[in-house]
N, C-alpha and C positions, 0 to 999 in steps of 0.2 A: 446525358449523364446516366451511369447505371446505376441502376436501385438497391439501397442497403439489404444484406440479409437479414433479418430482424431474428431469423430462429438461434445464426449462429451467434448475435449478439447478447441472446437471450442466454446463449451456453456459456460464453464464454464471464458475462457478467457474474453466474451462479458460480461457476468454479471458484472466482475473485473472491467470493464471502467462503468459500471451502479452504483456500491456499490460506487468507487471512487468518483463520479460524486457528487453521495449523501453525502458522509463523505465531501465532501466541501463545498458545496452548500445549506445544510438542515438550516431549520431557528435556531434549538438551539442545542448546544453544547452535548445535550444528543441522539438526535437523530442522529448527526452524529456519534457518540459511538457505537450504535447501527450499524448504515450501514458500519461501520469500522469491527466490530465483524465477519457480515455476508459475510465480504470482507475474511478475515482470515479464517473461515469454506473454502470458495472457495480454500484459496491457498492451504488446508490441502487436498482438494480433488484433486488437479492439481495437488501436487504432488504423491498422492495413484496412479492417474490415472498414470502416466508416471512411475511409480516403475516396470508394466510390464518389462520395460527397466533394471531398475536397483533394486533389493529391497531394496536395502540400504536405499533406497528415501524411506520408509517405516518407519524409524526410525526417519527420520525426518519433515516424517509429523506426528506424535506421538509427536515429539520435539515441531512441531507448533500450535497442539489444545491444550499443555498447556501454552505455550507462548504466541502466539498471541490471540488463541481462548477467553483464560480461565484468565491469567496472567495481559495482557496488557488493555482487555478492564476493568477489576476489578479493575486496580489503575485507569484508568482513570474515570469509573463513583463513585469513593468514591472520586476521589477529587474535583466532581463538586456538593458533597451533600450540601444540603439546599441553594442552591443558584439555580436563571433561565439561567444562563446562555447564555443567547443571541447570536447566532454569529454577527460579524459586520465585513463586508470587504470594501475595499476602491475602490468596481467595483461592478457592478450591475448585478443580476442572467441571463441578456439576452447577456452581454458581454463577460460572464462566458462559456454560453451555444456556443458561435460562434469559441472561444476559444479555447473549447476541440474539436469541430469538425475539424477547422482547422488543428490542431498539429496531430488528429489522421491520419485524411488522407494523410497530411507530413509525418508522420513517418511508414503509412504502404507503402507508394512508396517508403521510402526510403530502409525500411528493406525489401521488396519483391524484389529490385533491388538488395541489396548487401548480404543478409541473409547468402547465400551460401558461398558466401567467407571467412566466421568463423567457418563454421558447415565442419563435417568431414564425419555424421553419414551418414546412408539411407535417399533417396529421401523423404519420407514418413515422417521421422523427420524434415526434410529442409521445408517442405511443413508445416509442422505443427509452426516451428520457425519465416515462416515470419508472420502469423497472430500472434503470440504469443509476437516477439518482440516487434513489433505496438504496442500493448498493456500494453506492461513490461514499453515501454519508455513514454507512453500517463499516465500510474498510477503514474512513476515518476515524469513526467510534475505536473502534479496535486497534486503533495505531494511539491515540488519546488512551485506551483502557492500560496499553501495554506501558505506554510510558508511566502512567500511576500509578502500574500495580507488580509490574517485573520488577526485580531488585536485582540481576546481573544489567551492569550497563550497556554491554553490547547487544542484550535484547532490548537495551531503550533505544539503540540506535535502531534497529529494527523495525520499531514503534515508529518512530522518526519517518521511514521510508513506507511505511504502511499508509502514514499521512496524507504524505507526499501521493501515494497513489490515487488515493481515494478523491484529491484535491483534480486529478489530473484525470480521473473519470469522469468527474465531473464535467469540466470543462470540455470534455470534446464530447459529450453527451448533450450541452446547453447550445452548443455552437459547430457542432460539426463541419458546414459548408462554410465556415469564415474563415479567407486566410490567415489572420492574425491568430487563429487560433492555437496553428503551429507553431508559430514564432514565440507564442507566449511556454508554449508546452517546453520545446526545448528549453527558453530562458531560464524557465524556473526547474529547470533538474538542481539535486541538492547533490550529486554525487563529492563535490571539494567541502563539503560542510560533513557529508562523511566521514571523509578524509580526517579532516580536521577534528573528529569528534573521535575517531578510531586513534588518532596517532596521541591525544591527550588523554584517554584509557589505558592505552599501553604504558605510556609514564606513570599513572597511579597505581597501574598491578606492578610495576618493576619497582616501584617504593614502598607499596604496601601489601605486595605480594595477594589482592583480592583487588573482583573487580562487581563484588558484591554490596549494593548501595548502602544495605544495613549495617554492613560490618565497618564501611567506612566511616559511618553518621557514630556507632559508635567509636572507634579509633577518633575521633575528631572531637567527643565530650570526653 
């Protein structure tokens, strides 16, 4: 079996918390679409890289450059056509920035101290999982931060898949060489809950003409 590359996994986990950073923080809703997109490329590459371990993990990042890659950012840039879409959050880009630093460095003490206690695999995997959980839980932070603090709702769907990511670092960081671990990966894509959350956005901007949470919560008192 060939051995992980732990440098490029090392790259391509940082970029994750940089693409993240962007998909929350970008000024309009189109650009974070974009840095969401390039987040999804990454994870189809995190998991090619660790298929050394398992190939299986092969099928499903096949599964996620049409999913996430191809699938999820296409409903979401048609459903912000002919509009600017603005982001708007209830926290300022420098409160943002102190934000992710703190949680990241909380959560790479916390998984470089307890990492091993869930891993079973080789040293070299362990070593690989504590940078990589940090990470897995820093993107889910940030997909959690987006959903409470973004007030257009298509950047909560965003939020949404930011989740989803960070969930799915996880796991093929904890479990690499198990085959269920593919089976579980694919299972849980959210791309029809997208769907489902994009085409019920669109009914409330074509009745309320916004798709901004605040404006609605007032229209509704």
């Amino acid at each position: 079996m060939a051995e992980i590359n732990p440098q490029l996994i090392h790259t391509l986990s940082v970029l994750m918390i940089l693409t993240s950073f962007a998909a929350v923080e970008l000024g309009r809703v189109r650009h974070s679409i974009a840095a969401y997109f390039f987040q999804a490329l990454l994870i189809c590459a995190l998991l090619a890289a660790y298929s050394t371990q398992n190939p299986a993990l092969l099928y499903w990042a096949a599964t996620a450059l049409v999913t996430k890659a191809i699938l999820v950012p296409y409903l979401l840039w048609r459903s912000t056509t002919g509009d600017e879409h603005r982001t708007h959050s209830v926290v300022g880009f420098k409160v943002s920035a102190f934000l992710l630093a703190a949680f990241l460095i909380a959560m790479y003490k916390l998984t470089h101290a307890h990492a091993g206690l869930f891993i079973t695999n080789p040293d070299e995997v362990i070593g690989l999982a504590d940078m990589n959980l940090a990470v897995a839980f820093t993107v889910f932070g940030l997909g959690l931060y987006a959903i409470l603090t973004r007030r257009d709702a298509v950047e909560t769907v965003i939020g949404l898949c930011l989740l989803e990511n960070g969930v799915h670092l996880s796991l093929v960081s904890l479990a690499p060489a198990i085959r269920e671990t593919a089976l579980a990966g694919i299972a849980t894509e959210v791309v029809v809950t997208v769907y489902l959350l994009l085409y019920i956005i669109g009914g409330i901007k074509q009745k309320f003409g916004t798709t901004d949470t605040f404006k609605l919560s007032e229209l509704q008192g």
